[in-house]
C-alpha positions as CSV (number, residue, x, y, z in Angstrom):
1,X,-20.1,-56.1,49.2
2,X,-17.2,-57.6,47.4
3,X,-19.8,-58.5,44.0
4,X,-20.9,-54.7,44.1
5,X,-17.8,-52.8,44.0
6,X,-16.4,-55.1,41.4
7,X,-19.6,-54.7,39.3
8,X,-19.5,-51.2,39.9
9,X,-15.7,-51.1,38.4
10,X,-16.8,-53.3,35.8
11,X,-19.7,-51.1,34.6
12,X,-17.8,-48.0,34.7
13,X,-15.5,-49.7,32.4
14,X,-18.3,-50.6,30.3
15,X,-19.9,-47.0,30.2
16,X,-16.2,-45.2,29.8
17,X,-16.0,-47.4,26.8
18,X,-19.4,-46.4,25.4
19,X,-18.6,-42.7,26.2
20,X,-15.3,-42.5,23.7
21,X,-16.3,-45.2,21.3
22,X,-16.8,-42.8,18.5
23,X,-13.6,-41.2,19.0
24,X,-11.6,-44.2,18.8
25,X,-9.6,-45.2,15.8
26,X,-11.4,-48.6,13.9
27,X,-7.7,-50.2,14.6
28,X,-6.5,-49.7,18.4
29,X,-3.3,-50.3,19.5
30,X,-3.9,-53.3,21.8
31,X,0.1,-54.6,22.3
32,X,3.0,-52.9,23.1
33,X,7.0,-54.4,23.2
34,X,9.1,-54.6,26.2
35,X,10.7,-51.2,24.3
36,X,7.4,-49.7,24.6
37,X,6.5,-50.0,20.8
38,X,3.0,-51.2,19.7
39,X,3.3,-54.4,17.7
40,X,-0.1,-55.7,18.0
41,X,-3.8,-54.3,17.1
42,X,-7.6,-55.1,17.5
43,X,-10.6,-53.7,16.6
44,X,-12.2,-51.0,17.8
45,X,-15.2,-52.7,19.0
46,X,-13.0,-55.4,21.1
47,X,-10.6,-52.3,22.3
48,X,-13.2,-50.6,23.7
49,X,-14.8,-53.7,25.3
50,X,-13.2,-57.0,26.0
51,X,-11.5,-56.5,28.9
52,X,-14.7,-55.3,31.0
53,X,-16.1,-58.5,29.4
54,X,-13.5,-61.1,30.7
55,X,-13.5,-58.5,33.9
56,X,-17.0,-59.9,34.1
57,X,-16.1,-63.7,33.4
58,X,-13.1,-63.5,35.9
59,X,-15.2,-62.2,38.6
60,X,-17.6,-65.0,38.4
61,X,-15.3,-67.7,38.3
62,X,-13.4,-66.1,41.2
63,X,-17.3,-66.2,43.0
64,X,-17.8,-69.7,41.9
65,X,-14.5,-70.9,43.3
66,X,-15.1,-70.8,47.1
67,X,-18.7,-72.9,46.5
68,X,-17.5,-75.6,44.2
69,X,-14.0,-76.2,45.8
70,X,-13.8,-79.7,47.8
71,X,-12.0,-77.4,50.8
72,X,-14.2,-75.0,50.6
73,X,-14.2,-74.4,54.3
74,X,-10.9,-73.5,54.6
75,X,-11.4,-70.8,51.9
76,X,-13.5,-69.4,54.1
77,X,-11.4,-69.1,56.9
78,X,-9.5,-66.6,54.2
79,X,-12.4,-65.3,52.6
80,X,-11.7,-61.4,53.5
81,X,-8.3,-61.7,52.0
82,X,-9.6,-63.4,49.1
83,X,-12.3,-60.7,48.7
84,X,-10.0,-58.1,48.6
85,X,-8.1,-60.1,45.9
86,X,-10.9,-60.7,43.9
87,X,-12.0,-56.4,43.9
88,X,-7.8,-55.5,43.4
89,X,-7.8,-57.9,40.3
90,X,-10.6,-56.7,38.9
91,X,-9.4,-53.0,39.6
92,X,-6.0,-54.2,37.8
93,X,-7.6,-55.3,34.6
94,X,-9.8,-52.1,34.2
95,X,-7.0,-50.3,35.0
96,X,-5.5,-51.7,31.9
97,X,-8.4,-50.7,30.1
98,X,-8.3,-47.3,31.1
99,X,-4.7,-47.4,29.5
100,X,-5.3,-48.9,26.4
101,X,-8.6,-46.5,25.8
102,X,-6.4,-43.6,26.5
103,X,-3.7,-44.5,24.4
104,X,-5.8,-44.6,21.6
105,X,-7.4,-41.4,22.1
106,X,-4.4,-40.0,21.7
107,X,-2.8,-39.5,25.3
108,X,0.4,-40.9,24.4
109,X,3.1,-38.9,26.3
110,X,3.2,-42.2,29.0
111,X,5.6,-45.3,28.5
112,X,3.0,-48.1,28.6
113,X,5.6,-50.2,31.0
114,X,5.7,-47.3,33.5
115,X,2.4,-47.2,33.8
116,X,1.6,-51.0,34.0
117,X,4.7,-52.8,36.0
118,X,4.1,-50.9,39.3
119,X,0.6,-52.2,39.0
120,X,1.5,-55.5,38.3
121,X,4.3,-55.6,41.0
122,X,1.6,-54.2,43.3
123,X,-0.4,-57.1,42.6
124,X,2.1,-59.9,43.1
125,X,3.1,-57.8,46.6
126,X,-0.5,-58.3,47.9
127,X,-0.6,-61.8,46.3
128,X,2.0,-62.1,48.7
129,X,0.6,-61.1,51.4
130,X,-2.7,-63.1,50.9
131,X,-0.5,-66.6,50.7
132,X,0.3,-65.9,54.5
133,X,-3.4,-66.2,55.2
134,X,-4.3,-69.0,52.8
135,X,-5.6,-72.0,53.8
136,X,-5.2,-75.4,51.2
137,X,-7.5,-75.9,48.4
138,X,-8.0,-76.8,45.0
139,X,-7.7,-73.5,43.3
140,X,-5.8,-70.8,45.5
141,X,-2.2,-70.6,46.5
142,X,1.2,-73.0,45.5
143,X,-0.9,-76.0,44.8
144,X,1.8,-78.6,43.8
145,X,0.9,-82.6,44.8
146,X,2.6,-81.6,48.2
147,X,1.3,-79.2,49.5
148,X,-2.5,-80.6,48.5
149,X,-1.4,-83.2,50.6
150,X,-0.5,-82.1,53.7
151,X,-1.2,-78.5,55.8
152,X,2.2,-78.4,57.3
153,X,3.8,-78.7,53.8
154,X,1.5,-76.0,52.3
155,X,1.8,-73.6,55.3
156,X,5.4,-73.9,55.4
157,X,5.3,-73.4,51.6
158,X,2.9,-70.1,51.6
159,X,5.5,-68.9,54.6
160,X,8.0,-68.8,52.5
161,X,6.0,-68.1,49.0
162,X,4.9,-64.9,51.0
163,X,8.0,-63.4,51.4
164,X,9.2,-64.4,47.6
165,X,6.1,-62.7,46.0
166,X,6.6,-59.6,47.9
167,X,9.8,-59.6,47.1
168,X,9.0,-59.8,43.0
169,X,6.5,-57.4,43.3
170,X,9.2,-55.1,44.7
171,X,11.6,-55.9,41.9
172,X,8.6,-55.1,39.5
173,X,8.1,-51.9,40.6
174,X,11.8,-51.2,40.7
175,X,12.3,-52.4,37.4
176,X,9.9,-50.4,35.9
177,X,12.0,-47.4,36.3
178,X,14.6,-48.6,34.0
179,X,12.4,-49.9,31.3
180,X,13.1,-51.8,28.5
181,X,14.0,-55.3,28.8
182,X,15.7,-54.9,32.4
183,X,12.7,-53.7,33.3
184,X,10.9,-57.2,32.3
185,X,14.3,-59.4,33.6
186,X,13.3,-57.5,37.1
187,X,9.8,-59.0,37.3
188,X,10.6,-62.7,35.5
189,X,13.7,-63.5,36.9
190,X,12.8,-63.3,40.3
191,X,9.2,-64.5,39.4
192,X,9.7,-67.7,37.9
193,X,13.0,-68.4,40.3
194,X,10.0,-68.2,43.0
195,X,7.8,-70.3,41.6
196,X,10.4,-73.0,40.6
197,X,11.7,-72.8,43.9
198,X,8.3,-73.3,45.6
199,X,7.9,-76.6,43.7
200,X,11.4,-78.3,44.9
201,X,10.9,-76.9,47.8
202,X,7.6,-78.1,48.8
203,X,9.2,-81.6,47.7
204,X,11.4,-81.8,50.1
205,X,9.4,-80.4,52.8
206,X,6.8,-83.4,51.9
207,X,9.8,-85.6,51.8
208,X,11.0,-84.8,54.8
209,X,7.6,-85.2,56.3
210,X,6.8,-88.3,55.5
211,X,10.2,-90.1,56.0
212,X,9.9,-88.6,60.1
């Protein structure tokens, strides 16, 4: 099911692409600034097509992953939440399609960051919510040497991890309201201070562990 929607989303994007590519300009805006200022172009052909194209190579390395990972059978014991991760990814990065196509055709009365930070701060939230369901591997999750190396470290980890992403996402969304670079300081900050958290403290859960 999972492999049909998302190919479904990914031909859309394909065919919306195909529909407008003769009204799109030979440069397309393809960047934009944390002011919301375009400072980086492409051509129309890539505009119009490369992100259904690494759409379709995302997908199928996100398929290949739960068949080729050494803990593959814990994946599966988190394979629904993963599916719906694999289909909302996918959906993000057509969404940003959908965006870029439009700015170029001229509908240009949105802020670009508006538009994108709530989607990406959606993202991380259900990130978030998928670390409280993962199970260790090679490939998904907070995979530092500790938490590989024991399930106690990596579901105390992801316990935690869960409530930090959500709690990003949040400040993404939020932050995208004020735009600007506070806008990008509200999903960063709190975004790397996670993830650099996470590693320390997956060390001294590991740590304390093995000196029990």
């Amino acid at each position: 099911m999972t492999l049909f929607i998302t190919l479904g989303l990914i031909i859309i994007g394909l065919a919306f692409g195909i529909a407008v590519y003769g009204q799109l300009p030979e440069q397309m805006a393809s960047h934009w600034d944390i002011n919301d200022q375009v400072n980086g172009h492409t051509s129309r052909f890539w505009g119009a097509f490369l992100m259904p194209i690494i759409s379709a190579g995302i997908l199928g390395l996100l398929l290949a992953i739960p068949a080729i990972d050494p803990l593959k059978a814990n994946i599966a014991k988190f394979r629904e939440a993963f599916n719906a991760f694999i289909a909302l990814m996918i959906l993000f990065l057509l969404y940003l399609h959908f965006l870029t196509l439009a700015w170029n055709l001229g509908y240009q009365t949105f802020k670009m960051s508006l538009a994108l930070l709530p989607a990406v701060g959606l993202l991380l939230v259900f990130v978030g919510w998928l670390m409280r369901s993962a199970k260790r591997n090679y490939f998904i999750g907070i995979r530092t040497p500790w938490t590989l190396s024991s399930d106690r470290v990596w579901d105390e980890t992801h316990r935690v991890g869960s409530w930090l992403f959500i709690g990003s996402g949040l400040l993404t969304i939020l932050g995208a309201f004020f735009g600007g670079t506070l806008a990008f300081v509200f999903m960063f900050v709190p975004l790397i201070g996670s993830t650099v958290f996470l590693l320390i403290y997956s060390y001294l859960l590991y740590q304390r562990e093995t000196k029990a």
